[in-house]
N, C-alpha and C positions, 0 to 999 in steps of 0.2 A: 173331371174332378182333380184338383189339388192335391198334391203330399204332403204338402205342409204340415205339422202337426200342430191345431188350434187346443192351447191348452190354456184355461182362465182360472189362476193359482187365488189365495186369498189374500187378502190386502199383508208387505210387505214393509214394516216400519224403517227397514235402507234405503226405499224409495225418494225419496228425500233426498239423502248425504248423495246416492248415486247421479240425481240428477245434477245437485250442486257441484260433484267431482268432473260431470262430463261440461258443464257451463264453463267452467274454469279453461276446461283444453281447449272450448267454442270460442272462446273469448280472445284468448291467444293466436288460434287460429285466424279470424276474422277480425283483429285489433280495433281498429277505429269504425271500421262499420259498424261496430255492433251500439245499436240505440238499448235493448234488453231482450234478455233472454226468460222465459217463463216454462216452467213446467207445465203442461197441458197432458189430455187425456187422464185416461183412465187409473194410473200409480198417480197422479196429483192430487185424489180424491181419498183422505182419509178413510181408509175402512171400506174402501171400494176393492169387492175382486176383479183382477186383470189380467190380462195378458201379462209378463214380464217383460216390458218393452218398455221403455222411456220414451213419452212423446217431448219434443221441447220446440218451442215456438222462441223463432229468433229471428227478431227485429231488425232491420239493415236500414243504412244511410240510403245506399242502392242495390237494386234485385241485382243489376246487371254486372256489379264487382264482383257479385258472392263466385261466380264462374274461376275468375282467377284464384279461387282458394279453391277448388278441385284435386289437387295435387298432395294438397296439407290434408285437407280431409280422407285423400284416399291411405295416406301414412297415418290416419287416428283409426285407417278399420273403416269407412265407408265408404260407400256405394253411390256416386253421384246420379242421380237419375232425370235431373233437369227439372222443367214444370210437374213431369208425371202427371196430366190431367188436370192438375188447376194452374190456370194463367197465371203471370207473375209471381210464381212460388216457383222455392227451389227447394227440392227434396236429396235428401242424404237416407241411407239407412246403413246401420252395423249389424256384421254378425252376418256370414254367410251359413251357417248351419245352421244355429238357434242365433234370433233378433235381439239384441238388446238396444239399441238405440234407434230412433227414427227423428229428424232434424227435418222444422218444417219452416224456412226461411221465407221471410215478406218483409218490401221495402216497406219503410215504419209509416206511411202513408197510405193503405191497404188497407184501410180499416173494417174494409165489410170483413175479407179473412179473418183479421188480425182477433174484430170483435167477437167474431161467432164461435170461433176456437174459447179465447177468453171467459164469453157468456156463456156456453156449454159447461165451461168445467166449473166456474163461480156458481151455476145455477143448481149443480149436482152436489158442492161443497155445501149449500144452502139450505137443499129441500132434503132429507133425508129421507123419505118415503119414496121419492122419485129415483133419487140415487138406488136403494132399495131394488125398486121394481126394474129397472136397469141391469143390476149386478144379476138377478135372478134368470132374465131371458141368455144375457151373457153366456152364464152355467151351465142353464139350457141346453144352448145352443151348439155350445162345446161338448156336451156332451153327446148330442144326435150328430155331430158332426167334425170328429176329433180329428179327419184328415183332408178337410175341405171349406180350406180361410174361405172360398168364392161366398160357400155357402153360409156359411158362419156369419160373413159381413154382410150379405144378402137378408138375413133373417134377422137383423136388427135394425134394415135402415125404415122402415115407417116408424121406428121408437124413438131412434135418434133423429130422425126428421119432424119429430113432433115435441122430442125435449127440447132440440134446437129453438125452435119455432118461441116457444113457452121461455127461453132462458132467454132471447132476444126482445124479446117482450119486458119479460124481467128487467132484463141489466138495461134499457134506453130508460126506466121506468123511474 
């Protein structure tokens, strides 16, 4: 079991400026690589409860430059962790006590990642009912399981592997 503490607060209207404050320092950092940056996950979705974490999905010329920016990101506060389990992605995360940021970098031609991040979170801004039934297991989940992320991310993925599925359908649609 995990220490972590899985805590999923209720939708949080700075979500937004925060993510646009931290695009700005990504942008600087990563100057000409960068094709866009987009707010993903769970705070991108109006009125969705979440973890307090900033997902941000950023676009690169090339995966394989983002590495030389390591050093910049490690002076904004994160954590380079390389692929961390998906191929051609570069993961960053902030906040060694409590999380606030997670940086999920793909060269701008990646489009399976780039779409299913995309199509997930358009598909929850869309269906509200879905969004919904989502935010509830979330709660749930957090709540049977306040010091164990394993289990918390565990007990979601056939929900998100079947909104996925439904928002990929959706958004080629």
């Amino acid at each position: 079991m995990t220490s972590r503490q899985v805590v999923v607060v209720p939708y949080d209207p700075t979500w937004p400026a925060r993510f646009e404050a931290e695009a700005a320092r990504l942008r600087k950092v990563f100057g000409p690589l960068v094709c866009a940056v987009h707010h993903i996950g769970s705070t991108s979705v109006v009125g969705l409860p979440a973890k307090p974490i900033i997902d941000i999905l950023l676009e690169v010329r090339d995966i394989q430059a983002v590495d030389a920016c390591d050093a910049a990101m490690v002076a904004l506060g994160y954590e380079p962790k390389g692929e961390y389990g998906i191929p051609g992605r570069r993961y960053f995360r902030k906040g060694q006590t409590r999380r606030t940021h997670h940086v999920h970098a793909f060269q701008h031609d990646n489009r399976v990642e780039i779409e299913r991040h995309l199509a997930f979170r358009d598909y929850l801004r869309a269906h509200a009912a879905e969004a919904h039934r989502y935010a509830q297991l979330k709660q749930e989940l957090a709540r049977r399981h306040p010091r164990d992320i394993e289990a918390y991310m565990d007990g979601k993925d056939a929900l998100v592997k079947e909104l996925e599925r439904r928002a990929l359908e959706w958004y080629g649609a």
